[in-house]
NUBAZA-664292 format. One line per field, with one value per atom (N, C-alpha, C): residue number from 1; atom name; x, y, z. Coordinates in pm, whole numbers. Layout:
% NUBAZA-664292
miza <- [NUM, ...]
vexfi <- [CA, ...]
X <- [X, ...]
Y <- [Y, ...]
Z <- [Z, ...]
***
This chain:
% NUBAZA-664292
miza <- [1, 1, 1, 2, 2, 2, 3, 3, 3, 4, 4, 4, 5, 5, 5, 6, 6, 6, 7, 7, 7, 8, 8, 8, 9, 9, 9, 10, 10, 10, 11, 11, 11, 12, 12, 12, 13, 13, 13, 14, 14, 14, 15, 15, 15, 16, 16, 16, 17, 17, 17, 18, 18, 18, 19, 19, 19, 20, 20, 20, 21, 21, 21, 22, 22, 22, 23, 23, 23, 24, 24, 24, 25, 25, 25, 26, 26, 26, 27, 27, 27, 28, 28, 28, 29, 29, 29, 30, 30, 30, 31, 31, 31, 32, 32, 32, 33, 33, 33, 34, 34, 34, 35, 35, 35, 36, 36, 36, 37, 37, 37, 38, 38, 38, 39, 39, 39, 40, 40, 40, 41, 41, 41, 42, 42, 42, 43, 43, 43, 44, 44, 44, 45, 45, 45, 46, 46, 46, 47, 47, 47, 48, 48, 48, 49, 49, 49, 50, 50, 50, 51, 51, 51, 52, 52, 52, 53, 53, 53, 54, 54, 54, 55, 55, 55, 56, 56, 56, 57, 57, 57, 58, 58, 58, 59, 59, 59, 60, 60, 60, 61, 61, 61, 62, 62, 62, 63, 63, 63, 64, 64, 64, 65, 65, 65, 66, 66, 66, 67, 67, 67, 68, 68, 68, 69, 69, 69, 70, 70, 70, 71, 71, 71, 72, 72, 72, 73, 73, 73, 74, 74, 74, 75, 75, 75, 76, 76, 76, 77, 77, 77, 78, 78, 78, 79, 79, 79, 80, 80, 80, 81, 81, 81, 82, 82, 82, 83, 83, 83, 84, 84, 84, 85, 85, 85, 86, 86, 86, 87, 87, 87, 88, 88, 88, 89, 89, 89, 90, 90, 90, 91, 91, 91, 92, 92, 92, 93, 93, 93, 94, 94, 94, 95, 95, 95, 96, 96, 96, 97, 97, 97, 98, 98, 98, 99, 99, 99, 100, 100, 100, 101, 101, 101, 102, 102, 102, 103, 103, 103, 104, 104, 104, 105, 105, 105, 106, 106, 106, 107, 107, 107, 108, 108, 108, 109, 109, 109, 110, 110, 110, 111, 111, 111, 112, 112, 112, 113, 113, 113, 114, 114, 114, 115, 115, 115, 116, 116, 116, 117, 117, 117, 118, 118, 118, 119, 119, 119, 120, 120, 120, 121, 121, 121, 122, 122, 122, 123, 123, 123, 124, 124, 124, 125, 125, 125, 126, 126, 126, 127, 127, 127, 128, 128, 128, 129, 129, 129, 130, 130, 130, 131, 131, 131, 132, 132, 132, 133, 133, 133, 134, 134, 134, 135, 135, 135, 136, 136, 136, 137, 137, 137, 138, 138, 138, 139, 139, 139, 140, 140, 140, 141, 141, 141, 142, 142, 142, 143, 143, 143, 144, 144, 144, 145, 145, 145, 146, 146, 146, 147, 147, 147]
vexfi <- [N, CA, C, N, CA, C, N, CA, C, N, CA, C, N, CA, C, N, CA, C, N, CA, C, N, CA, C, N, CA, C, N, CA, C, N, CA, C, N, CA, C, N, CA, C, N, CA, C, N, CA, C, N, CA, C, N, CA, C, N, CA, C, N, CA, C, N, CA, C, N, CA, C, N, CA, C, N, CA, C, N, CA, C, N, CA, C, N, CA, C, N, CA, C, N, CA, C, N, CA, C, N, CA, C, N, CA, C, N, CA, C, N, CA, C, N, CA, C, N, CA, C, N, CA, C, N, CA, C, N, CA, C, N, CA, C, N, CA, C, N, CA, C, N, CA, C, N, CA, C, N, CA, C, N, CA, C, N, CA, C, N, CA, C, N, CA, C, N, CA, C, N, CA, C, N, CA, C, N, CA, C, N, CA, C, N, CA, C, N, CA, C, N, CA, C, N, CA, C, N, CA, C, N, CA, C, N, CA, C, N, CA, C, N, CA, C, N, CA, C, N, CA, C, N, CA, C, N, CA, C, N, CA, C, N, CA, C, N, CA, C, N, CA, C, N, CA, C, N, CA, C, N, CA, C, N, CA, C, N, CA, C, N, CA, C, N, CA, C, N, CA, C, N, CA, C, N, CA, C, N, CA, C, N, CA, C, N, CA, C, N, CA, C, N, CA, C, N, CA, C, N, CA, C, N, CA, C, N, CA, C, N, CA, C, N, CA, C, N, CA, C, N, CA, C, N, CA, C, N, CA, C, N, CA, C, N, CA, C, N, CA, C, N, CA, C, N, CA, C, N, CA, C, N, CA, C, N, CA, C, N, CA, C, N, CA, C, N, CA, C, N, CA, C, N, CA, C, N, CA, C, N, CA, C, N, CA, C, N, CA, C, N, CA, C, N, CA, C, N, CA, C, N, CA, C, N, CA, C, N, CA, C, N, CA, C, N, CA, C, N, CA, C, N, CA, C, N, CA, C, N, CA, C, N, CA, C, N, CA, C, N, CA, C, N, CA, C, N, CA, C, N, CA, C, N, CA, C, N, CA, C, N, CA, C, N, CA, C, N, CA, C, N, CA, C, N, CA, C, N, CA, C, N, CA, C, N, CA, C, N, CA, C, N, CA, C, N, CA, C, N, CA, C, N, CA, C, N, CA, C, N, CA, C]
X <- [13196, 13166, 13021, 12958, 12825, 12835, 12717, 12696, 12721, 12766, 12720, 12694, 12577, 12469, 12513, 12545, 12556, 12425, 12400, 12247, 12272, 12183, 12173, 12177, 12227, 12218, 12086, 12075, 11897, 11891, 11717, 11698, 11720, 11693, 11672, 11520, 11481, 11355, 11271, 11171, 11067, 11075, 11107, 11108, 10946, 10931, 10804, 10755, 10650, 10600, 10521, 10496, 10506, 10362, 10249, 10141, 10166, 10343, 10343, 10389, 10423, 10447, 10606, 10688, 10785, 10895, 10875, 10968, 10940, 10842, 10724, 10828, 10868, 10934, 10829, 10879, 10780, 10721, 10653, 10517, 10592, 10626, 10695, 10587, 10562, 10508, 10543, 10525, 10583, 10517, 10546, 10435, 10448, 10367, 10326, 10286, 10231, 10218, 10066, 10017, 9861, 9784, 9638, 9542, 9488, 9434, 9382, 9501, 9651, 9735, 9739, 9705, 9769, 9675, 9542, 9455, 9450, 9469, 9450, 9617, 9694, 9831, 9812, 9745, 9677, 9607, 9519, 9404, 9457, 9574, 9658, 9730, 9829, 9894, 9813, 9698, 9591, 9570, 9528, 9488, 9598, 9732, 9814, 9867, 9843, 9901, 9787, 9665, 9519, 9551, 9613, 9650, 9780, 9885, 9978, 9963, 9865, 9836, 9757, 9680, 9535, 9644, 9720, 9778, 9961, 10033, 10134, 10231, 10198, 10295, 10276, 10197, 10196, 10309, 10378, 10434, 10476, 10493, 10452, 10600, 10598, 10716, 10803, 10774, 10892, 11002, 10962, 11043, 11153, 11290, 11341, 11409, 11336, 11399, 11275, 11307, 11178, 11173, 11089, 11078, 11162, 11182, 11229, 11211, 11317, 11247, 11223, 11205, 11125, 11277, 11240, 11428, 11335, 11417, 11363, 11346, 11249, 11237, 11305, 11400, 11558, 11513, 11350, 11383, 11341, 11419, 11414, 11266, 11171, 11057, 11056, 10959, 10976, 10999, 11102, 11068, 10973, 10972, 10807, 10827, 10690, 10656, 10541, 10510, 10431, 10273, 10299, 10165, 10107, 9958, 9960, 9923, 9937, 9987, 9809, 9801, 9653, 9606, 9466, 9451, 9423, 9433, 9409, 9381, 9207, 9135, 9123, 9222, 9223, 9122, 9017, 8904, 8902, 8920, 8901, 8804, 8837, 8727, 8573, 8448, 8354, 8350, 8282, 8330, 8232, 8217, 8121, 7948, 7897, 7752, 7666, 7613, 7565, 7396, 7439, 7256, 7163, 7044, 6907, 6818, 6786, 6725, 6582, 6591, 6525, 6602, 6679, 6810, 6856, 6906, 6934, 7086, 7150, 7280, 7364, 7459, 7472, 7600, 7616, 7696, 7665, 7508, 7426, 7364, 7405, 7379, 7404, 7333, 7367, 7443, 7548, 7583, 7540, 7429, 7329, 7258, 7235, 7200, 7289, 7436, 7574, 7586, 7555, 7615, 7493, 7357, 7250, 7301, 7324, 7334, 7502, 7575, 7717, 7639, 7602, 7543, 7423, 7354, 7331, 7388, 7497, 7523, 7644, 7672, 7808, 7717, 7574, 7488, 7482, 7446, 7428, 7550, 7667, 7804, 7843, 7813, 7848, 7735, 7597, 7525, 7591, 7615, 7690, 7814, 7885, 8011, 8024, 7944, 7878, 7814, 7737, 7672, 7756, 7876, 7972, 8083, 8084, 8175, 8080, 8005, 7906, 7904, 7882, 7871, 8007, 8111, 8202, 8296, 8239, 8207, 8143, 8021, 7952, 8031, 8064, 8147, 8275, 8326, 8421, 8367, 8287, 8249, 8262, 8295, 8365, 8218, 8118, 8034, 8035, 8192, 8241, 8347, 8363, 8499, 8603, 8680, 8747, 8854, 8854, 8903, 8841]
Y <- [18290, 18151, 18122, 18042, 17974, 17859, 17894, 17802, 17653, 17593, 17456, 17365, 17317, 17174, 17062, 17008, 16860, 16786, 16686, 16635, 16483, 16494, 16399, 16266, 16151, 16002, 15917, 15858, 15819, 15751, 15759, 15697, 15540, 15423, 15271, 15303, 15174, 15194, 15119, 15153, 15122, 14945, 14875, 14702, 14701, 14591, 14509, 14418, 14448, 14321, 14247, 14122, 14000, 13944, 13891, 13850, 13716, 13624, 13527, 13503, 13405, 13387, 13406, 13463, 13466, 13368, 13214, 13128, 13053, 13128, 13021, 13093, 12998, 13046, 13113, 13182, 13289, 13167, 13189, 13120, 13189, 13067, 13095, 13072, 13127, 13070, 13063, 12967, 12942, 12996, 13120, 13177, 13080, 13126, 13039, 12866, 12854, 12660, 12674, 12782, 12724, 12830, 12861, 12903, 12794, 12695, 12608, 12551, 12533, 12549, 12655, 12773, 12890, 12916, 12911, 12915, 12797, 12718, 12610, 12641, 12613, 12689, 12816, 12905, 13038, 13034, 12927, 12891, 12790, 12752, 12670, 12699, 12875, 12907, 13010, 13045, 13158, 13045, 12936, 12861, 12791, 12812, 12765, 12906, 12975, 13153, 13167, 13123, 13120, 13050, 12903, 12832, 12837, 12903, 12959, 13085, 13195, 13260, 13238, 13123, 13109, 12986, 12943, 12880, 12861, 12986, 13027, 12890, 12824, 12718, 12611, 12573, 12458, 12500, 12324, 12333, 12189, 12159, 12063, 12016, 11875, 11749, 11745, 11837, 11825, 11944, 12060, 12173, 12101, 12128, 12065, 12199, 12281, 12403, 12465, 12488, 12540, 12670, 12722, 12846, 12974, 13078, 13091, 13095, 13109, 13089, 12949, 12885, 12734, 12650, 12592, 12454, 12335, 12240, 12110, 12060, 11951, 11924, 11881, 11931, 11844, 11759, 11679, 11555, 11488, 11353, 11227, 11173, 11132, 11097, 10930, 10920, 10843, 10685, 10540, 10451, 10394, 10313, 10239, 10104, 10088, 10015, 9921, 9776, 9717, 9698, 9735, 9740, 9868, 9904, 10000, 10074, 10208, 10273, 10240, 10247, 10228, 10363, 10441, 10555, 10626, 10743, 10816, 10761, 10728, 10731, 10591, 10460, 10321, 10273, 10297, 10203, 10168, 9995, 9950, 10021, 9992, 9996, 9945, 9971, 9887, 9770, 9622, 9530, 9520, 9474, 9370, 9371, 9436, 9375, 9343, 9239, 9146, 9249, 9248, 9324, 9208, 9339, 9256, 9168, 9052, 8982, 9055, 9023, 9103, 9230, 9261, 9392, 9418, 9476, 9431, 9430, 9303, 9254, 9294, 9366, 9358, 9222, 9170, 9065, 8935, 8945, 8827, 8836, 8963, 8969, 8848, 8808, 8686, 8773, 8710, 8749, 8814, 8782, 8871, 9028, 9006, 9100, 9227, 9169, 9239, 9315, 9201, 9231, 9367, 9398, 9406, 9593, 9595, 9711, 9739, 9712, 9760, 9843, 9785, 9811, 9970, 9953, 10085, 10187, 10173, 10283, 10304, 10212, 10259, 10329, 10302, 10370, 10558, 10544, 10679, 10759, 10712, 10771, 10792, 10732, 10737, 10861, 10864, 11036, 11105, 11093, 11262, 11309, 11203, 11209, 11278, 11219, 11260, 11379, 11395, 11526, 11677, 11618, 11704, 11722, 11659, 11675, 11739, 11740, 11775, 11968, 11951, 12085, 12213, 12125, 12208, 12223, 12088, 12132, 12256, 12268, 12392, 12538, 12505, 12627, 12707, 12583, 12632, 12678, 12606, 12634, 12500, 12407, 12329, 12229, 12212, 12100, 11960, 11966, 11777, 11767, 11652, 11568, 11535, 11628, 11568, 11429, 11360, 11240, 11131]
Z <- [8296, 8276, 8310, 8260, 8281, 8377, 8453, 8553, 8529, 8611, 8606, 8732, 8658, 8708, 8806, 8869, 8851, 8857, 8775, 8787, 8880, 8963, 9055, 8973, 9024, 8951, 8950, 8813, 8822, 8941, 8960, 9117, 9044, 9120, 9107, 9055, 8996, 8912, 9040, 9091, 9219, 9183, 9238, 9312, 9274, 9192, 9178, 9293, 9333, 9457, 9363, 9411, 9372, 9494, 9420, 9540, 9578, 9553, 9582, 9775, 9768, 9927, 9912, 10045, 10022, 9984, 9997, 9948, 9913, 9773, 9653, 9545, 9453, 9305, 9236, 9155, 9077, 8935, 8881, 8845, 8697, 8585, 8468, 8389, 8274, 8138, 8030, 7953, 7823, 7697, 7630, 7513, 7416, 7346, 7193, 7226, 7276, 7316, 7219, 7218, 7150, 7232, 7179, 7262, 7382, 7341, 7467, 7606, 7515, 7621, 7716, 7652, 7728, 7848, 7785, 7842, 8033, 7950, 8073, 8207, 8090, 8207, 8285, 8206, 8277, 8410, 8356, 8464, 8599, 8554, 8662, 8757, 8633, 8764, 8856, 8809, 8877, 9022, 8998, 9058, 9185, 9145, 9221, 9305, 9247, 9345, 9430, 9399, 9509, 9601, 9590, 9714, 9760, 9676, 9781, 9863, 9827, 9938, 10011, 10013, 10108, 10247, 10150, 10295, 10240, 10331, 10301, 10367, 10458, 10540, 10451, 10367, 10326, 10196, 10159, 10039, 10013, 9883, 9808, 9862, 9855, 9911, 9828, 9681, 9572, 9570, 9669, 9691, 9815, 9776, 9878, 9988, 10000, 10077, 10155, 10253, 10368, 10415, 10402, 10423, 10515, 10499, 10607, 10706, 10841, 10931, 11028, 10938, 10996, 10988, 11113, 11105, 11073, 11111, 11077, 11249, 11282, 11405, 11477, 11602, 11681, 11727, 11763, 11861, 11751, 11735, 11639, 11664, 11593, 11593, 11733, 11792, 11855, 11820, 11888, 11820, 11794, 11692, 11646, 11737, 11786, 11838, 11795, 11781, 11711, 11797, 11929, 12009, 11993, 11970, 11992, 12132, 12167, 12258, 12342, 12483, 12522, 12502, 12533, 12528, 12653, 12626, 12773, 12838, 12827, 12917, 12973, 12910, 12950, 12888, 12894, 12822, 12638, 12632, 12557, 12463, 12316, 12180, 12262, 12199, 12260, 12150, 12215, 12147, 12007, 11950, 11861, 11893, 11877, 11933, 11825, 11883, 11782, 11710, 11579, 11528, 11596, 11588, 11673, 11595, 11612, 11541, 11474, 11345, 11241, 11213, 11203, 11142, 11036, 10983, 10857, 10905, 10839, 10832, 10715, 10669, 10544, 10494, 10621, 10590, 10525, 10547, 10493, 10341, 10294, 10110, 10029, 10011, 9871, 9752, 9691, 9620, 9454, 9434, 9389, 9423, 9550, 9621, 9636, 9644, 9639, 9514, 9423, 9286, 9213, 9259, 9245, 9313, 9435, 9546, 9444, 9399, 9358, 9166, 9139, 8980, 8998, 9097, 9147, 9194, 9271, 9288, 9215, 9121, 9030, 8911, 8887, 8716, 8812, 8945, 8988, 8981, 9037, 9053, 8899, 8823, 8674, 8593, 8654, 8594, 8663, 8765, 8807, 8725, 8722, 8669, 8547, 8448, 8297, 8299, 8411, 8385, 8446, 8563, 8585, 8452, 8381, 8230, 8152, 8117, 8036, 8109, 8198, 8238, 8237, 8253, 8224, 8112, 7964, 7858, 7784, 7897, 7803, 7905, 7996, 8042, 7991, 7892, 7877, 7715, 7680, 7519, 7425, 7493, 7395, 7486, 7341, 7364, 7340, 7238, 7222, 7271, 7321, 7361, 7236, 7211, 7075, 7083, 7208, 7208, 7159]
***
């Protein structure tokens, strides 16, 4: 008679690790949505696996399950009270002191003056703004706003 073999049973195929945190859901995508979809969902969940490993304890208020490990806190938060508490060290806020004559007040703006100081710094806050869109227009390639 000819020998016989028994052949050992296949091994398990080696367990995939995963660079997420241990009780972060795995990061789904949906094919075919488009190139600029894919692209940007790409760039979202890259972006959301960066801040689940850069800070593993934090997690969003819409997951209703907590990590392992972690309970929930046993002493009931303290009651609310409408005074507030004094501080350490007893000593009052310091009070009110009056600006020094010739100061500048900004309470004393004429409403011109108001309206004048608000129109400036809303035209400045508004180039940055424009020129931060503008810039990551040409980063991405896309030099018009197709809206």
């Amino acid at each position: 008679p000819l020998p016989v073999s028994t052949q050992p049973a296949p091994a398990r195929p080696a367990e995939t690790t995963t660079t997420t945190s241990a009780g972060a859901p795995p990061v789904q995508r949906a094919f075919g949505l488009g190139r600029a979809r894919g692209a940007i969902s790409s760039l979202a969940s890259h972006a959301a696996a960066a801040v689940a490993d850069t800070f593993p304890d934090r997690r969003s208020s819409s997951s209703p399950h907590r990590p392992a490990g972690q309970q929930p806190p046993s002493d009931p938060p303290p009651p609310y009270s409408e005074a507030a508490a004094p501080a350490e060290g007893g000593d009052a806020p310091p009070a009110y002191t009056a600006i020094p004559e010739g100061g500048f007040d900004p309470r004393q703006l004429t409403d011109f003056q108001l309206d004048e100081l608000v129109h400036r710094i809303i035209g400045r806050v508004t180039r940055l703004v424009r020129t931060e869109l503008r810039m990551d227009r040409e980063r991405i390639g896309r030099l018009r706003d197709p809206r």
